[in-house]
DRENPATI-967122 format. One record per residue (C-alpha): x, y, z; residue number from 1. Coordinates in steps of 0.05 Angstrom, whole numbers. Example, Ala and Ser with C-alpha at 12.3 -4.5 7.8 and 13.67 -1.06 7.14 Angstrom:
REM residues 2
X; Y; Z; n
246; -90; 156; 1
273; -21; 143; 2
***
This chain:
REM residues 379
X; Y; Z; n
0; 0; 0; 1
47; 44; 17; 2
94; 34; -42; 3
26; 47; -90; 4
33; 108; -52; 5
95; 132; -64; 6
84; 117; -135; 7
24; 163; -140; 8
63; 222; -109; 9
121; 217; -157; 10
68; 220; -219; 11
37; 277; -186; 12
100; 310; -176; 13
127; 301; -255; 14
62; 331; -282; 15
68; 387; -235; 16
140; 399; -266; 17
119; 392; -336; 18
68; 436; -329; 19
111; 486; -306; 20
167; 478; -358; 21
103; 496; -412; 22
83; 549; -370; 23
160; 579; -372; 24
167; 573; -455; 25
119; 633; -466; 26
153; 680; -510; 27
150; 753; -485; 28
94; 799; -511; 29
98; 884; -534; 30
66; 915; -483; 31
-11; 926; -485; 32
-52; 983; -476; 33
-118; 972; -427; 34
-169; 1013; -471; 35
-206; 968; -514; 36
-195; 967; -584; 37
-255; 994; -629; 38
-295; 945; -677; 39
-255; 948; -736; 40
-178; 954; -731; 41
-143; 957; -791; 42
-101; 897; -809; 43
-25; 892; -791; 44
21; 906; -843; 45
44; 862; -898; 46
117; 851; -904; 47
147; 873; -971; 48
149; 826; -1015; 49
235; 825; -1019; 50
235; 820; -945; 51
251; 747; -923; 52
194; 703; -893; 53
202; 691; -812; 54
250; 631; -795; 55
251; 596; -741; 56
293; 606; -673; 57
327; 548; -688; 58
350; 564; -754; 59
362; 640; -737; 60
401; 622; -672; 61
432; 556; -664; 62
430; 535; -604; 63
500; 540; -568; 64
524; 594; -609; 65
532; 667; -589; 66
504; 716; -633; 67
558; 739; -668; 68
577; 671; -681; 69
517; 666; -712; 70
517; 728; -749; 71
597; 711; -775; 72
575; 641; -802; 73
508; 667; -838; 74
555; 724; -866; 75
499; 765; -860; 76
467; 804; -805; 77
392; 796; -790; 78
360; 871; -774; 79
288; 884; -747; 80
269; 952; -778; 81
214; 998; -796; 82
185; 999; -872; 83
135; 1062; -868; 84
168; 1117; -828; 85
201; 1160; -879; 86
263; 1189; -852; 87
275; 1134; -805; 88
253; 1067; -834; 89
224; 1078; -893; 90
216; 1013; -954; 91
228; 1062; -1026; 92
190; 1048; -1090; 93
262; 1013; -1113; 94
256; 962; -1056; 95
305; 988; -1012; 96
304; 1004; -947; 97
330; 1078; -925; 98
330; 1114; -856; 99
355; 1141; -799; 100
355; 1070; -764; 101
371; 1030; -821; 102
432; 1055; -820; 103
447; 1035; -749; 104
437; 964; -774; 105
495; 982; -838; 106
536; 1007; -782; 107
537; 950; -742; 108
544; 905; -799; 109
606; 945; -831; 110
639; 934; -758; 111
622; 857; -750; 112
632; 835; -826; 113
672; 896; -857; 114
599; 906; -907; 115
547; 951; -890; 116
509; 928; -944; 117
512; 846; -912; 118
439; 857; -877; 119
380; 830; -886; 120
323; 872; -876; 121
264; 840; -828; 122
200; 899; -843; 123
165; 883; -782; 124
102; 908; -739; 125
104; 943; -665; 126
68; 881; -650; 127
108; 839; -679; 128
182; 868; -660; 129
193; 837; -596; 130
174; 763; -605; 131
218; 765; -672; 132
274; 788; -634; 133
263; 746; -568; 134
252; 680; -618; 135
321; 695; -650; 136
284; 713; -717; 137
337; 776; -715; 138
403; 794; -695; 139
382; 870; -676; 140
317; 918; -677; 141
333; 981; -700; 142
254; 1013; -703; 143
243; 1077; -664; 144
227; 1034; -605; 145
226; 1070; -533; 146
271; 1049; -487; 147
231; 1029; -418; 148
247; 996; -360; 149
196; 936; -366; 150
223; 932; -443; 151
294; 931; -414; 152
281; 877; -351; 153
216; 837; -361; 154
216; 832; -435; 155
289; 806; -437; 156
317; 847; -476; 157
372; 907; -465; 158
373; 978; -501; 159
443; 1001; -527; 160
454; 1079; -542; 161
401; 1130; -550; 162
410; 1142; -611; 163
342; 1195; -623; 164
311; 1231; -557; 165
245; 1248; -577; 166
179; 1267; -549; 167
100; 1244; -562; 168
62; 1297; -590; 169
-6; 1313; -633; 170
-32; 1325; -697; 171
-92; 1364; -714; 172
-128; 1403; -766; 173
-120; 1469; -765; 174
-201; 1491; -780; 175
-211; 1461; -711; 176
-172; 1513; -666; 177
-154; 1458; -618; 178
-89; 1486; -580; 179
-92; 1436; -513; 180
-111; 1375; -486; 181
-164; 1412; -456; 182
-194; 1429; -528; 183
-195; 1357; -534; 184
-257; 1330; -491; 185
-293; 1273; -531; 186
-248; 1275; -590; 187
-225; 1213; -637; 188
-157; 1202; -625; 189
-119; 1158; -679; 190
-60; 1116; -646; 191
-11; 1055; -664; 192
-36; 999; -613; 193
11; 956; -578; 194
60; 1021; -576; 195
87; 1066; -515; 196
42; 1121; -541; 197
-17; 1091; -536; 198
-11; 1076; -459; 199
24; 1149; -456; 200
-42; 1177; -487; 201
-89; 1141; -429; 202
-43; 1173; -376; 203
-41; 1243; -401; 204
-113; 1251; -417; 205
-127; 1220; -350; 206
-84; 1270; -310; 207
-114; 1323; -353; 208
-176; 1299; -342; 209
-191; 1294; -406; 210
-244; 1236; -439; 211
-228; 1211; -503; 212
-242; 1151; -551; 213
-175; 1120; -576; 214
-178; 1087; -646; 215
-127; 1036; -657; 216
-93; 1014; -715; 217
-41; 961; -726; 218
18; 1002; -762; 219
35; 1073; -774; 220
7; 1088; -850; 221
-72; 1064; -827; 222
-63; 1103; -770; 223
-41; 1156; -812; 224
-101; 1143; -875; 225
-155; 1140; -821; 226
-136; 1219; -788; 227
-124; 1237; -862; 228
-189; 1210; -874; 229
-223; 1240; -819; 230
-242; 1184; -782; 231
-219; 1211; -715; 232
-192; 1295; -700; 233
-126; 1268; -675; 234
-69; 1226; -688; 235
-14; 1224; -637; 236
52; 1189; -656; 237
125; 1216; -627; 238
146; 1286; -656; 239
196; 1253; -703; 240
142; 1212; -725; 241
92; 1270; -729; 242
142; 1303; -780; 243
152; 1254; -813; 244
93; 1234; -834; 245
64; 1311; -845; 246
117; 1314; -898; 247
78; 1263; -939; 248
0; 1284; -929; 249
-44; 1310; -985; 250
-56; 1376; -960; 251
-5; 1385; -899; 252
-22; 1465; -899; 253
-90; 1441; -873; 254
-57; 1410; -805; 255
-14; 1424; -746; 256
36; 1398; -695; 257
12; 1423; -632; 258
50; 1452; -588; 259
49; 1396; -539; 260
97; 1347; -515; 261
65; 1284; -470; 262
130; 1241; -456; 263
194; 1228; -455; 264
219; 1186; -518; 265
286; 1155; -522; 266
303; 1117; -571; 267
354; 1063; -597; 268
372; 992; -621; 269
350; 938; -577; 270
382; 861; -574; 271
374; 804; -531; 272
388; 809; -457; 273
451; 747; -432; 274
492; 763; -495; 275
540; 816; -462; 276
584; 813; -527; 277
535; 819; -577; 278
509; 885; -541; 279
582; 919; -532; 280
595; 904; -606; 281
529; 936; -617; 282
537; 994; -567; 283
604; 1008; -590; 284
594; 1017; -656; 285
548; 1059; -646; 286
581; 1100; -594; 287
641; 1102; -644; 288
590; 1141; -698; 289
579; 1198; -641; 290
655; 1195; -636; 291
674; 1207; -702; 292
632; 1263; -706; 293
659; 1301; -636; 294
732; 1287; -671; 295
714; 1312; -731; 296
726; 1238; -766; 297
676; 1231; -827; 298
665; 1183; -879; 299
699; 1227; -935; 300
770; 1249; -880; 301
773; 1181; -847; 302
839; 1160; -886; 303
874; 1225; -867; 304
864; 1219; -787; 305
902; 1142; -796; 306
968; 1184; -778; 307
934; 1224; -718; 308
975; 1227; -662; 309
926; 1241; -617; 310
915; 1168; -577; 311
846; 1171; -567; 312
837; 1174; -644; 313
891; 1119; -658; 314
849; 1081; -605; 315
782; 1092; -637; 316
811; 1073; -709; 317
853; 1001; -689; 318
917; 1038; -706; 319
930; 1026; -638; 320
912; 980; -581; 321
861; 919; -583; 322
791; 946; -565; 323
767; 912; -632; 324
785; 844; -616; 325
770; 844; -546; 326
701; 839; -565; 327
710; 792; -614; 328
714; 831; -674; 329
766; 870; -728; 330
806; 915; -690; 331
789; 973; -749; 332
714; 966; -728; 333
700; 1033; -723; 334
740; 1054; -787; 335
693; 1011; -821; 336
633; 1034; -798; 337
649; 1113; -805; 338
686; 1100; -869; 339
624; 1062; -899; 340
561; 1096; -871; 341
597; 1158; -841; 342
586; 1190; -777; 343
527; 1202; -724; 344
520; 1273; -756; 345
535; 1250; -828; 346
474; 1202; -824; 347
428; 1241; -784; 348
441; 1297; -837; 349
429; 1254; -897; 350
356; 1224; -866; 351
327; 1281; -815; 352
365; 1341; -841; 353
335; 1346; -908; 354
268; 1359; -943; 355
213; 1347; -930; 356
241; 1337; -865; 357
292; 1384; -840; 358
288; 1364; -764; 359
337; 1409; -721; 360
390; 1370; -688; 361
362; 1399; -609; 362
375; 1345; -560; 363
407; 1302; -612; 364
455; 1348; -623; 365
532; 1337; -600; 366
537; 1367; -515; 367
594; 1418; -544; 368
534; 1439; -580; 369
484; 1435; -530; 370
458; 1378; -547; 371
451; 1304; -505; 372
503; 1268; -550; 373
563; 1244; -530; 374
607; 1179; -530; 375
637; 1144; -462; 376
719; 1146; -481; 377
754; 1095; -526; 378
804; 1073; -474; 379
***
């Protein structure tokens, strides 16, 4: 009797653990906003039709292998980007991807491989961002994406550099004299769901005490076609966002930017959290694009600064020293990446700096210039 017993207990106890080993392979979710989401959403984005299908964890990362490993072997690096934010992800009528971010993912690539043009592009959703980088389908998201704490602990996942500090703001039509929250009791308020600014937009019309009925959309251009359209007197995105898209609306003279900002928005490339050498590669490089620029180092003078004798220079170039292939990679990783897709100032000139755009550099520019940007020393 008693050994029928024991037998019992030790089948209770093994389904107990199984069920908990299910329970712990959930894949992390984006985070979700608690207003409802109206009758008829619009449907998530299609990916182009050049951009590769979704593979696998197992094919993307093998298991056992770091991710540069991976990334070395496949010869090719794997980037999570944006396809309909001109400016800063942005999919042209060619078939190529362009941006402001998309060029943080050539960076990186130029550094790891010596080609910034060995990427392959992964167009994906807000939704859809975070389980394609938590299953391994990428090697790096580089999509406007906020950097939060829950995004940086619970999600798994840790931030780099800020590479754009930005700000949520608003969108409106001129003809309706809105200038504050205030002015907007019971309006329509377009908004990307499973986004930061969706949950900002519940807390700032809250604590303004404003009611509101959010209309959700999937990805940036319904959002966009349904204010355009009229079906709700708002659309909030962040500012960068906000310009962006008013550069490309029918009749942009009939709409304004309020002046409004409702949060805080830095943004950056995001990888994995546990691979410490995958993100110092990543954070690196980038840091050495906000370098070049403070030393003057661009894309078209790189060759003549080989002979600096300042050290910090020689340092940041692989002339001298080993900070390259301490991390596992060329020693003349930053060379590569300046040389190849130029500086922090070089690229944010090329994307933000021009029509339709022409964003001002403000907190993105370098601190000698009172800006927010600087880079940690190459030491």
């Amino acid at each position: 009797m008693r050994k029928s017993y024991l037998i019992i207990v030790s089948l209770l106890l093994v389904a107990a653990m199984l069920v908990t080993a299910c329970g712990a392979a959930s894949t992390p979710e984006a985070d979700q906003s608690s207003q409802p989401a109206p009758a008829e959403q619009a449907p998530a984005e299609q990916a182009p039709a050049d951009s590769a299908p979704a593979e696998s964890a197992a094919q993307e990362q093998p298991a056992g292998k770091s991710t540069l490993e991976t990334v070395k072997e496949r010869g090719k690096l794997v980037c999570g980007v944006n396809q309909a934010v001109p400016g800063f992800g942005y999919l042209t009528p060619e078939g190529d991807f362009e941006g402001f971010d998309v060029d943080a993912c050539k960076a990186v690539a130029a550094a790891v491989l010596g080609d910034a043009n060995a990427v392959e592009y992964r167009a994906l959703t807000a939704q859809d961002r975070f389980p394609a980088l938590a299953n391994g389908e990428i090697d790096l998201l580089s999509r406007n994406t906020t950097w939060t704490m829950s995004r940086d602990t619970s999600l798994g996942f840790d931030f780099t550099v800020i590479t754009f500090y930005d700000g949520q703001g608003m969108m409106v039509r001129k003809a309706d004299n809105i200038k504050s929250l205030q002015d907007l009791e019971g309006a329509s308020i377009c908004v990307q769901t499973g986004t930061t600014t969706e949950l900002n937009l519940a807390d700032q019309m809250a604590a303004a005490g404003v009611t509101y009925t959010p209309v959700v959309f999937q990805d940036a251009p319904s959002t966009v076609k349904a204010y355009e359209e009229g079906q709700c007197d708002a659309f909030t995105t962040d500012k960068s966002g906000l310009v962006s898209q008013f550069a490309v609306l029918a009749n942009p003279d009939e709409h304004e930017i309020m002046d409004v900002t409702l949060s805080k928005e830095p943004l950056g490339p995001v990888v994995r959290h546990g691979d410490n050498q995958w993100k110092d590669i990543v954070t690196w490089t980038l840091f050495s694009l906000i370098a070049g620029e403070e030393w003057g180092i661009t894309s078209q003078n790189i060759d003549e600064f080989m002979t600096s004798e300042e050290p910090e220079v020689k340092r940041l170039l692989g002339v001298e020293g080993d900070l390259g292939t301490g991390t596992g990679i060329s020693n003349d990783f930053a060379y590569q990446a300046i040389k190849q897709v130029g500086n922090y100032g070089e690229i944010y000139d090329r994307h933000l700096a021009v029509e339709p755009f022409n964003l001002a550099r403000a907190q993105n520019a370098l601190y000698t210039d009172g800006g927010l940007m600087y880079s940690p020393p190459f030491r």
